[in-house]
C-alpha positions as CSV (number, residue, x, y, z in Angstrom):
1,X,113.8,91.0,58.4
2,X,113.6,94.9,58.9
3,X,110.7,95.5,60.8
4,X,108.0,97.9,59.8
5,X,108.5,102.0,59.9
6,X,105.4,103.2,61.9
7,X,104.1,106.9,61.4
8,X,101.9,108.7,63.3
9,X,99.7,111.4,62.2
10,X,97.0,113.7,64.1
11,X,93.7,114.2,62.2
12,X,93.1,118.1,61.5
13,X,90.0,120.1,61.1
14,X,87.5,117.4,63.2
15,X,84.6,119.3,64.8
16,X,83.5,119.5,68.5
17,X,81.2,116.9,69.1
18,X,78.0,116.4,70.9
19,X,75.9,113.6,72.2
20,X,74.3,111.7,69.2
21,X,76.8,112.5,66.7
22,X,77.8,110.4,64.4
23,X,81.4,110.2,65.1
24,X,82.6,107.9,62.2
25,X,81.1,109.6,59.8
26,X,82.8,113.2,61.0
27,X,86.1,111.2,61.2
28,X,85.8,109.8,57.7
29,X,84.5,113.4,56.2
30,X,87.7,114.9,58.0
31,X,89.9,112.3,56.5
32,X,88.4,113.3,53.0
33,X,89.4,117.3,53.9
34,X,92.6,116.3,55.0
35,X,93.2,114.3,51.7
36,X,93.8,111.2,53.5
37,X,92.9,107.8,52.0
38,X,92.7,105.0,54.5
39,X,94.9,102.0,53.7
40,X,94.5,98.3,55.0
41,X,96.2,97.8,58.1
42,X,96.2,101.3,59.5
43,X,95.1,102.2,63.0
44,X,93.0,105.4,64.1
45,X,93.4,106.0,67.6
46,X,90.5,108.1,69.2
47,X,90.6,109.6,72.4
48,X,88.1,108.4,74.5
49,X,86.9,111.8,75.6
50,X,85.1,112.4,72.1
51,X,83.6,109.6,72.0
52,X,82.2,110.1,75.7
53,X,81.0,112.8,74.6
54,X,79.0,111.3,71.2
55,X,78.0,108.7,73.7
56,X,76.2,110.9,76.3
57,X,78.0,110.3,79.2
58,X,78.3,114.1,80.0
59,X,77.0,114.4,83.8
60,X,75.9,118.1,85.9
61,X,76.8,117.8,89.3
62,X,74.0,120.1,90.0
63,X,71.6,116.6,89.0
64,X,74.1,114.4,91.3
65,X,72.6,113.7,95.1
66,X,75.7,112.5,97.0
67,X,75.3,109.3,99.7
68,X,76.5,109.2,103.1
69,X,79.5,107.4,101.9
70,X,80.3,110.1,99.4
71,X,80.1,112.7,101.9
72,X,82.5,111.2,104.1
73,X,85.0,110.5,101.6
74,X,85.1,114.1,100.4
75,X,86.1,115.3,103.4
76,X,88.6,112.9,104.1
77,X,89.7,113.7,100.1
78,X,88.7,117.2,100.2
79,X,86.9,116.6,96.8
80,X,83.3,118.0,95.8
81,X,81.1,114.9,97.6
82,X,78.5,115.4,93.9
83,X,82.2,114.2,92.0
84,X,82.7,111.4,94.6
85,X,79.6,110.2,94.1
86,X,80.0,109.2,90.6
87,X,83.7,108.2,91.2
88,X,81.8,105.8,93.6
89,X,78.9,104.9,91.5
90,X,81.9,104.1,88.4
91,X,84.0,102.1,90.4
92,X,84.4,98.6,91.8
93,X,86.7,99.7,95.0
94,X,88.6,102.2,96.2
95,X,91.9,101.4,96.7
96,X,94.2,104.2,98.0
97,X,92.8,108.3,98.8
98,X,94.6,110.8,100.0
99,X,93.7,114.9,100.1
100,X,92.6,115.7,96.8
101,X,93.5,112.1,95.4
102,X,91.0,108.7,94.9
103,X,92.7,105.9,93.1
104,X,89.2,103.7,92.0
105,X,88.9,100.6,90.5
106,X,87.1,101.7,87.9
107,X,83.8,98.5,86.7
108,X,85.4,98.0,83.6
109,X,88.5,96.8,86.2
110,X,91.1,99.6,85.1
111,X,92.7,101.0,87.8
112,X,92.9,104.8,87.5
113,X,92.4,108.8,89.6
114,X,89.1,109.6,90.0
115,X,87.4,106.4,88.2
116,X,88.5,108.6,84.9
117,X,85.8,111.1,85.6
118,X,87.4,114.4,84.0
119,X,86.0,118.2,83.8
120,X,89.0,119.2,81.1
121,X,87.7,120.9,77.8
122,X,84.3,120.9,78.6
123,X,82.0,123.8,77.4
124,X,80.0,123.5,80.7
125,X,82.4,124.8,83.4
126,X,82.9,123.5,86.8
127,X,79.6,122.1,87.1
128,X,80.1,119.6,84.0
129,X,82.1,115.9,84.2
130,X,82.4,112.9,81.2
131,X,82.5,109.7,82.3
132,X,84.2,107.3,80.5
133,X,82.1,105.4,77.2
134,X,79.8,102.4,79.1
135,X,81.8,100.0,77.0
136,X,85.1,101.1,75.0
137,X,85.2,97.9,73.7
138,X,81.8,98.1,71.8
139,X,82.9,101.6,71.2
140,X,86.0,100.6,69.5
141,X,84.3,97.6,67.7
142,X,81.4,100.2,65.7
143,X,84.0,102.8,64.8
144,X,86.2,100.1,63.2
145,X,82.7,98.6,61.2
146,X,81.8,101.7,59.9
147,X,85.1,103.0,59.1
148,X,85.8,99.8,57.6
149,X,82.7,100.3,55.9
150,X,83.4,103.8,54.4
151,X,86.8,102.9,53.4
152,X,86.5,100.0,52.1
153,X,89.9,98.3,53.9
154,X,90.6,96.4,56.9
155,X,91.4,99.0,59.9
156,X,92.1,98.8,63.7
157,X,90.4,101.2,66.4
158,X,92.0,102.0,69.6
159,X,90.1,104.2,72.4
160,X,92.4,105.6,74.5
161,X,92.8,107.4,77.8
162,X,95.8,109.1,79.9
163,X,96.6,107.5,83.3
164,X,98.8,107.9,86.0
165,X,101.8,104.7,87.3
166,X,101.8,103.6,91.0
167,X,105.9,104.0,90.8
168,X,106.1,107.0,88.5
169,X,104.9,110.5,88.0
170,X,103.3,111.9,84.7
171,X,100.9,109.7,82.6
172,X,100.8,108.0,79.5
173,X,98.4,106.4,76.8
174,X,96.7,103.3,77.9
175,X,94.2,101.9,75.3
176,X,90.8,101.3,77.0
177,X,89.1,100.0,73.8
178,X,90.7,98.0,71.7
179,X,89.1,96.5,67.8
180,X,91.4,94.9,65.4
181,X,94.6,95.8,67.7
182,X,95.9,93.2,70.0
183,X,95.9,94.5,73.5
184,X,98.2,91.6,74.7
185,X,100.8,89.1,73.2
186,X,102.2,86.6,74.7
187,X,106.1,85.7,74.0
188,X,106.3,82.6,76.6
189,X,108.1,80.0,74.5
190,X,109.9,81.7,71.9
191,X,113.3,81.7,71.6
192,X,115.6,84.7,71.8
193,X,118.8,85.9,69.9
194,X,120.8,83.1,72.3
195,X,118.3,80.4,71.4
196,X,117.0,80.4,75.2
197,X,113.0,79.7,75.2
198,X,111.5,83.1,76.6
199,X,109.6,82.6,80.2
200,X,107.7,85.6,81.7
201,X,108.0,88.1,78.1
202,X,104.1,89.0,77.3
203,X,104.1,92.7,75.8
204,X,101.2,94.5,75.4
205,X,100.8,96.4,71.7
206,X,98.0,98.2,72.2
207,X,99.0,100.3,75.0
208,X,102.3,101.3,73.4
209,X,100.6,102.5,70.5
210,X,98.3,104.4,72.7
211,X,101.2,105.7,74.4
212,X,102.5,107.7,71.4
213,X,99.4,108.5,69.9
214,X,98.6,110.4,73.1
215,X,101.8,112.1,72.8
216,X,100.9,113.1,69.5
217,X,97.4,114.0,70.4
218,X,98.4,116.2,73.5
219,X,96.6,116.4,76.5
220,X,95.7,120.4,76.5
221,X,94.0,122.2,74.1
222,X,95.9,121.3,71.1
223,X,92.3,119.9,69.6
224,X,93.5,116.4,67.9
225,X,91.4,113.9,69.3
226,X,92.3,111.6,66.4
227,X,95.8,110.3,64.8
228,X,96.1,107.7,62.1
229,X,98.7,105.0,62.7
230,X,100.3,103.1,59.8
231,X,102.8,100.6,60.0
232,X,101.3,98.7,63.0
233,X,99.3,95.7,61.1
234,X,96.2,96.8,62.7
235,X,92.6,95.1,60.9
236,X,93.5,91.8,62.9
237,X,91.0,89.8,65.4
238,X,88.7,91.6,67.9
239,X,90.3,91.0,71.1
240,X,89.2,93.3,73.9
241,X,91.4,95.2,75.8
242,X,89.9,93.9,79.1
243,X,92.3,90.8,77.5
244,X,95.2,93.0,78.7
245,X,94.0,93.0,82.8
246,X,96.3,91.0,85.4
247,X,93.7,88.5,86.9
248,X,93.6,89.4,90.4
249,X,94.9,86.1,91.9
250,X,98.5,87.6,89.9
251,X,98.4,91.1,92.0
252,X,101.2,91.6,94.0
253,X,100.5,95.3,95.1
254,X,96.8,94.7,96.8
């Protein structure tokens, strides 16, 4: 059995967004410019930063009254102690700083720089940040209903975000909300090419596909916060990415 070709292809001519925007309908009206008909199975990854934005999660540092705890940490960090303060306020821990580094925890149990609090292609300058979404997962899950819903076909959402590795530099797509796209599979059991049951193999779809849509996407100002995937056999059960997290008692590194 051959398996299946995938494709991957950025979404042109989507508008900037702003809080309260309906963000499936601009990303089925841009589908319909493009001349692009949805077809059962395909994936639409979306960058998480649009739909932080759509979502409201835009902060002013000006409005943000840093704690003790923040001050302290910016010097030790050097960082802006209004941007610590949220990184604080978004995370669960800290677990490793360093001069113009945090490495947070972030409450949705990601591990990630700066709790994923980003000023990049933001209209509001320095003073501006965007949070991640409050819940990618719920995120995720309403895209894929209404797109599912204007199309007519059975679809698969990924939200998706660029992080660093502990062991290697640049960053790569992780999918942070996950609706009709399996964010972990696991291959315990099965037998491979010499018959021998498989023992520790559990792969994680989502994230790959997130890895090269992000490459597709960019991460300057190429402005394609969308790219269809086809080929991946997305439209299946909504199993949260959070499904993807190593359980704490299985972390080796802290």
């Amino acid at each position: 059995m051959v398996a299946p070709a995938l494709s991957f292809t950025p979404l042109p001519g989507l508008p900037a967004v702003r809080a309260g925007d309906d963000l499936a309908g601009l990303i089925a009206a841009a589908l319909e410019r493009a001349g692009i008909a949805l077809a059962g199975g395909d994936v639409l990854a979306v960058t998480q930063k649009i739909v932080s934005k759509t979502e409201g999660r835009r902060r002013a540092l000006a409005q943000v009254t840093p704690s003790a705890r923040a001050q302290a940490l910016a010097a030790e960090t050097r960082k802006d102690p209004r941007l610590v303060e949220l990184i604080l306020q978004e995370s669960h821990a800290i677990i490793r700083t360093r001069p113009d580094l945090i490495i947070a925890e972030h409450r949705l149990g990601i591990v990630l720089a700066n709790a994923g609090i980003d000023r990049s292609n933001l209209d509001g300058g320095e003073d501006e940040v965007l949070l991640l979404p409050e819940d990618p997962d719920a995120s995720a899950l309403r895209l894929r209903r209404a797109l599912e819903r204007a199309s007519g076909v059975d679809l698969g959402v990924l939200i998706t975000d660029s992080v660093g590795r502990a062991w290697r530099r640049g960053t790569v797509g992780l999918a942070i909300g996950t609706a009709g796209v399996a964010p972990f599979c696991d291959l315990r059991g099965r037998r491979d090419l010499g018959g021998r049951p498989l023992q520790v193999s559990e792969i994680a779809p989502a994230d790959s596909l997130a890895a090269a849509a992000v490459l597709v996407m960019g991460e300057a100002a190429e402005a394609t916060p969308v790219v269809l995937i086809r080929g991946a056999s997305g439209g299946g059960d909504n199993m949260p990415a959070r499904a993807a997290l190593r359980p704490r008692g299985e972390d080796l590194f802290r």
